[in-house]
C-alpha positions in Angstrom: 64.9 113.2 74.9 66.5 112.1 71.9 67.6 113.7 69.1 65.0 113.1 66.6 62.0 114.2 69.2 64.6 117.5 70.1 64.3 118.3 66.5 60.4 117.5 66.4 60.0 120.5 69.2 62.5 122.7 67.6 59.9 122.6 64.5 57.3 123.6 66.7 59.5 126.6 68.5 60.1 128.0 64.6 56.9 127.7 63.6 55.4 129.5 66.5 58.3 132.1 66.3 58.2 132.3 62.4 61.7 131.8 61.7 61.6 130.2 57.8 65.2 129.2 57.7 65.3 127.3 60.8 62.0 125.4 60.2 62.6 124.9 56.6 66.2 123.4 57.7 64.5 121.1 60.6 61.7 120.1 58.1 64.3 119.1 56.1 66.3 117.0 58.3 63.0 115.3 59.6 62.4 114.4 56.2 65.9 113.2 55.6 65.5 111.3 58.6 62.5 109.5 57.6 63.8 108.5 54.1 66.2 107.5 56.3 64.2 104.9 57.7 61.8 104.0 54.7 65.1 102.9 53.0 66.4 101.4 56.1 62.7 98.8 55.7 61.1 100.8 58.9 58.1 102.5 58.8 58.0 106.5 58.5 56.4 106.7 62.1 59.4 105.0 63.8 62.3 106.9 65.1 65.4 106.7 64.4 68.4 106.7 67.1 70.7 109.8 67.6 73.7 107.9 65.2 71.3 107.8 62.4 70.4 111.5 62.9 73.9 112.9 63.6 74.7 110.7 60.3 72.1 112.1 58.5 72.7 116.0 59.5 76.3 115.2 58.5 75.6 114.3 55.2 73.4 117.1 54.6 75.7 119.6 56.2 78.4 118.2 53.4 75.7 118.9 50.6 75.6 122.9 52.2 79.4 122.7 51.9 79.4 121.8 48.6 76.3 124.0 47.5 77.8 126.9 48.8 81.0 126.6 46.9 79.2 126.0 44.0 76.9 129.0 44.0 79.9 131.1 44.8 81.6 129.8 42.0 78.8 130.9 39.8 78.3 134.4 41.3 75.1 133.6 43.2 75.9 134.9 46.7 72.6 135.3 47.9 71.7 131.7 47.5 75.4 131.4 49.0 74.5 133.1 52.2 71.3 131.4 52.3 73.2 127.9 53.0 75.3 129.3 55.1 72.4 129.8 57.1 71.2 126.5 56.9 75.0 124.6 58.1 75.3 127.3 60.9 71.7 126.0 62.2 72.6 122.0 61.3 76.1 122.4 63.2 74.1 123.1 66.4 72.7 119.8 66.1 76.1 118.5 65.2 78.9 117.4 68.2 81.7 120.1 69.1 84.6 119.3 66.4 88.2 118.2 67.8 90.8 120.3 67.2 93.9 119.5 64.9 96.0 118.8 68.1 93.3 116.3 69.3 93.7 115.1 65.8 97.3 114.8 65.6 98.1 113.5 69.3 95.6 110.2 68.0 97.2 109.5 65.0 100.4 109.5 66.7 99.0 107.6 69.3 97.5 105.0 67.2 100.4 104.9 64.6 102.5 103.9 67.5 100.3 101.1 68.6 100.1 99.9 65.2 102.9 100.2 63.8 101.6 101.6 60.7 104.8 104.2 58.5 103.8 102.7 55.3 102.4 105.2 52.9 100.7 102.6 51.3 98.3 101.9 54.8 96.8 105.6 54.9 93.9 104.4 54.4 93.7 101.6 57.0 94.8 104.3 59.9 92.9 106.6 58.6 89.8 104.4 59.2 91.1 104.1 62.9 91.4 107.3 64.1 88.1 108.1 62.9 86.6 105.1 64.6 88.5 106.3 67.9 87.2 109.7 67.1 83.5 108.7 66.9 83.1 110.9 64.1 83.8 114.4 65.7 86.7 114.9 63.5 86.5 115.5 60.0 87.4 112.9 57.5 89.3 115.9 55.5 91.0 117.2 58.8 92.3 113.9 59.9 93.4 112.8 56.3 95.4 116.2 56.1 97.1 115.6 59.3 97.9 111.7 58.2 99.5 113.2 55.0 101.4 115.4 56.5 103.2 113.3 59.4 104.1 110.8 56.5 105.6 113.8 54.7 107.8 114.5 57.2 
């Protein structure tokens, strides 16, 4: 079952079980995903394929990241906890993160094939390990670890 028809039924569980965050955060990924697809020139009822959805669950966990911050920023902590609701029930959906030492080990491992100590070519290995990583490490993470081996 993919991951687009796992979320379908997982709408259907909340809804008989009356859980409002978790249906209101699967509604809103399946609507995500289908703007997703209207923009990608498909039609609403077609699906898209588990990338598109883990792509699109990303990007919405980034704008919980970000919302939360902001709303504790301005005091509002109840709104605060209320997204951290909603990115503890998207990271289920979301693959297992690799740890810094997973992180490290491939930019060391990659750097070496490369050949890459220039400063100036961050960016470039950057764009490497996280291709190698499929996208289970975050950018941030990987960036911080890039940083600091060229700081050493």
């Amino acid at each position: 079952m993919n991951l687009q028809n796992q979320l379908r039924e997982d709408l259907k569980t909340s809804l008989k079980n009356r859980d409002t965050i978790r249906l209101n955060t699967v509604r809103g990924i399946l609507t995500a995903c289908t703007n997703e697809l209207v923009a990608s020139g498909k039609t609403p009822q077609d699906t898209l394929d588990d990338d598109g959805v883990l792509s699109v669950i990303k990007k919405l966990s980034k704008q919980r990241l970000d919302s939360i911050e902001q709303y504790e920023t301005a005091g509002r902590l109840e709104q605060a906890e209320k997204e951290r609701a909603e990115l503890a029930i998207l990271e289920t959906y979301l693959p297992p993160k690799i740890d810094m030492e997973t992180i490290r080990s491939t930019v060391k491992e990659i750097q070496a094939e490369t050949q890459i100590n220039d400063p100036a070519q961050k960016g470039k290995l950057i764009g490497m390990v996280m291709k190698k990583l499929g996208g289970q490490a975050d950018g941030n993470d990987v960036k911080s670890v890039i940083d600091e081996i060229f700081n050493q």
